[in-house]
C-alpha positions in Angstrom: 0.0 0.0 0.0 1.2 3.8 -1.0 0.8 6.4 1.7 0.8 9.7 0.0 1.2 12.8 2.6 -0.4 16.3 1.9 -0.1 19.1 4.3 -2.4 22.2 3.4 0.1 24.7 5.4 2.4 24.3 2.3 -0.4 25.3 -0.4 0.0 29.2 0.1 -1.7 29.8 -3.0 -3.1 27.8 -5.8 -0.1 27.3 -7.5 1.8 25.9 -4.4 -1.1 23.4 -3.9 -0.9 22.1 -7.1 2.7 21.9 -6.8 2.5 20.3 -3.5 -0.1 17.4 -4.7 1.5 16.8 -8.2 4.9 16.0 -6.6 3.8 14.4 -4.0 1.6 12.2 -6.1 3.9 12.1 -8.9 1.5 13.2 -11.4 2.7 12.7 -14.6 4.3 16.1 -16.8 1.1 16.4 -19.0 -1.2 17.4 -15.1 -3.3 20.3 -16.4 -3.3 22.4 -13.0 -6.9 22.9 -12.6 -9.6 21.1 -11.1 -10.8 18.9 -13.7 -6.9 17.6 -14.3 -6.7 17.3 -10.7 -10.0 15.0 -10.6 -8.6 13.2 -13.9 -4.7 12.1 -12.3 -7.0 11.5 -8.9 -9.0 9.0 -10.8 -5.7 6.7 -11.6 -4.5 6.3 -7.9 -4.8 2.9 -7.0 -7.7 1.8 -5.0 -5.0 0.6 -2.6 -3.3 3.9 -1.8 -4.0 6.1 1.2 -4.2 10.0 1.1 -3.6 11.9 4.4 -4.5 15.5 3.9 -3.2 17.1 7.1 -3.7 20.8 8.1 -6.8 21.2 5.5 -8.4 24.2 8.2 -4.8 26.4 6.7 -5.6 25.4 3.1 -9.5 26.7 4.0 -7.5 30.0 5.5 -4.8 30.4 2.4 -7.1 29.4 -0.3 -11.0 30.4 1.1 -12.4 30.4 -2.3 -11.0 26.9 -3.6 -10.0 24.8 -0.2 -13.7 23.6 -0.9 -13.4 22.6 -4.3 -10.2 21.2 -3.9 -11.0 18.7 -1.2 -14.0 17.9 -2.8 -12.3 16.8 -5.6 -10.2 14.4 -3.6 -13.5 13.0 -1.6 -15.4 12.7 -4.9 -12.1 10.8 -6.5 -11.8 8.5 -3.2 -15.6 7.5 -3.4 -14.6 6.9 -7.3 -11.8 4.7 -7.1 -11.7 3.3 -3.5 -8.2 5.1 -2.3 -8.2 6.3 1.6 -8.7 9.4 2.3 -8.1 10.6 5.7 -8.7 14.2 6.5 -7.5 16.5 9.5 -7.7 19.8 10.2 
């Protein structure tokens, strides 16, 4: 099993979050740095991998208008694909 780790007090804009998740998830060169892209390479995680999102009440205060959208897109992939997603704040 893959343990990917995300902490939201390095995604100061973003930019830095996408940074953050595509290196830390090793999304491929081609990631399209928006939501929908981020959905897409979230989609190809195996079912056996766990994501720990740490610090996601920083992303809400550095990003209050996409935090939201963001995260959702990692629940919605989750429910998708079967990954872990573990969440905390």
């Amino acid at each position: 099993m893959k343990v990917f780790l995300l902490d939201g007090k390095d995604m100061t804009s973003l930019d830095a979050a996408y940074d953050v998740i595509s290196r830390e998830l090793s999304f491929p060169e081609y990631f399209g740095r928006n939501l929908d892209a981020l959905y897409d390479c979230l989609t190809e995680l195996s079912s056996e991998a766990t994501v720990v999102f740490v610090n996601t009440a920083i992303l809400e205060e550095n990003l209050p208008e996409k935090a939201d959208a963001v995260l959702d897109c990692f629940r919605d992939a989750s429910m998708e694909v079967g990954f872990s997603l573990r969440e905390k704040r």
